[in-house]
C-alpha positions in Angstrom: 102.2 89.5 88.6 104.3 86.1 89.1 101.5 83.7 89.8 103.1 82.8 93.3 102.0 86.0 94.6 98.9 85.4 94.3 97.9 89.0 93.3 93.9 89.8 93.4 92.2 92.8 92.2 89.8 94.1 95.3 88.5 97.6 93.4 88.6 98.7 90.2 87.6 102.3 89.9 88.3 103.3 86.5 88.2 106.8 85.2 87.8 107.3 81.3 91.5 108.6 80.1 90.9 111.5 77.7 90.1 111.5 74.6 92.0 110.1 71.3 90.7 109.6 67.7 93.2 106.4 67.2 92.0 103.1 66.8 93.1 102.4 70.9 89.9 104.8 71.8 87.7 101.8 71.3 89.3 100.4 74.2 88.9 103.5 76.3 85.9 102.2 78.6 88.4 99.5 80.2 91.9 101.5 80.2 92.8 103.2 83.7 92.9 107.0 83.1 93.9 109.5 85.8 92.6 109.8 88.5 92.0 105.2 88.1 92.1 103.5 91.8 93.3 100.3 91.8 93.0 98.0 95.3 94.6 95.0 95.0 95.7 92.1 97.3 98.9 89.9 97.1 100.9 87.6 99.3 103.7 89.8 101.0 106.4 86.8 100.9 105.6 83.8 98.5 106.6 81.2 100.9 104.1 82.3 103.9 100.4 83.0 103.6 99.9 86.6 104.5 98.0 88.6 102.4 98.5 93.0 101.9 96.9 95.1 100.1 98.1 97.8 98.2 96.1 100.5 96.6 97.2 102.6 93.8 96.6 105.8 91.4 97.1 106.2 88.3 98.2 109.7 88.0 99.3 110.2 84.4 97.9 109.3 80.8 99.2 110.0 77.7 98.2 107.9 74.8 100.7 106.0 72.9 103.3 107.3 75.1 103.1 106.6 79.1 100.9 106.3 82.0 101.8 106.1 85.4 101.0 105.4 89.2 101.7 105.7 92.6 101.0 104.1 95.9 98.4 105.4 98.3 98.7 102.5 100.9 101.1 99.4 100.5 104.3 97.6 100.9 106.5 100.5 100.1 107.1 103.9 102.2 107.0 105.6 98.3 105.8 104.1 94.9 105.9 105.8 91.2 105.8 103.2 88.6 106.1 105.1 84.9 105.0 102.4 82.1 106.2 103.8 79.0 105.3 102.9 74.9 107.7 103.9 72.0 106.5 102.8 68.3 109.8 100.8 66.8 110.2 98.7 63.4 112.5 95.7 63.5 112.9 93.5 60.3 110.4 95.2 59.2 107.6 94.4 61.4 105.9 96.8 63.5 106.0 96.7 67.4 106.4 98.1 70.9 108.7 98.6 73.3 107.2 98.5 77.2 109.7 100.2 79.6 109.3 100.4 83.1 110.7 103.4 85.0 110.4 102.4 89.1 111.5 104.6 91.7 110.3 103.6 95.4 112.2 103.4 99.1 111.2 100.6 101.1 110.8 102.9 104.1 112.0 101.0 107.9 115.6 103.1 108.2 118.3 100.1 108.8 115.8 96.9 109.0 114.1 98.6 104.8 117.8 98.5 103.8 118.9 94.9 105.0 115.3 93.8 103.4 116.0 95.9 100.0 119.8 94.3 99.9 118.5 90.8 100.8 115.1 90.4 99.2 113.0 93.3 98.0 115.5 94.3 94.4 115.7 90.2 93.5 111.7 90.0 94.0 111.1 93.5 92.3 113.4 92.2 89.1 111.9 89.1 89.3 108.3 90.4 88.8 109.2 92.8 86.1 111.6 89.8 84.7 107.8 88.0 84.7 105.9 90.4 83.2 108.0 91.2 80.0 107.9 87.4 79.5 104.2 87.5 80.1 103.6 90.3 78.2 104.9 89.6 74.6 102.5 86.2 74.8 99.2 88.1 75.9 100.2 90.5 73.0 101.2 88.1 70.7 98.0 87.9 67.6 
């Protein structure tokens, strides 16, 4: 998350995704299978101090492929965030495309639309703008 939100992980409550005989099941003790809860904490509007919290699922797991969560309790009236992975070769060189499927309503009737029109789309792209610039350096060897 953009570092002006301020995001804070409350709970972690990880449950084992199932098992895979790749290399990535090393890693399986600290991935977010389903059934995962994840509580964090984040600052509603950058400018002003007022923290939510939003507490997740993750609800599907599919090594190598996708994974994929919902909101219980936060911002949105709905959540369902899919990540997905797809194996590619460019130049030669091995790699991974991350795509993010996001479908959510902001909930409120007339007053969630304004918001959505005005605010909510230009800070969701801009946090998923973030984190595909983030991601390729925490990835990076």
């Amino acid at each position: 998350m953009p570092p002006a939100i301020e995001t804070k992980i409350v709970l972690l409550e990880l449950k084992p995704p199932p098992p895979d005989h790749s290399a990535l099941a090393t890693m399986a003790s600290s991935l977010a299978g389903s059934g995962s809860k994840i509580v964090t904490s984040f600052r509603v509007f950058p400018f002003l101090p007022i923290q939510a919290q939003w507490i997740s699922y993750i609800i599907e797991f599919e090594w190598n492929h996708h994974f994929a969560d919902i909101q219980e309790k936060g911002p949105f009236k709905t959540w369902h965030h899919r990540h997905q992975f797809a194996t590619v070769t460019r130049n030669g060189v091995n790699g991974t495309i991350v795509r993010d499927l996001v479908e959510y309503e902001v909930g409120f009737g007339f007053l969630g639309a304004i918001a959505q029109n005005l605010f909510v789309r230009h800070q969701i792209q801009q946090t998923f703008a973030y984190r595909q610039n983030i991601l390729q350096s925490l990835l990076q060897p």
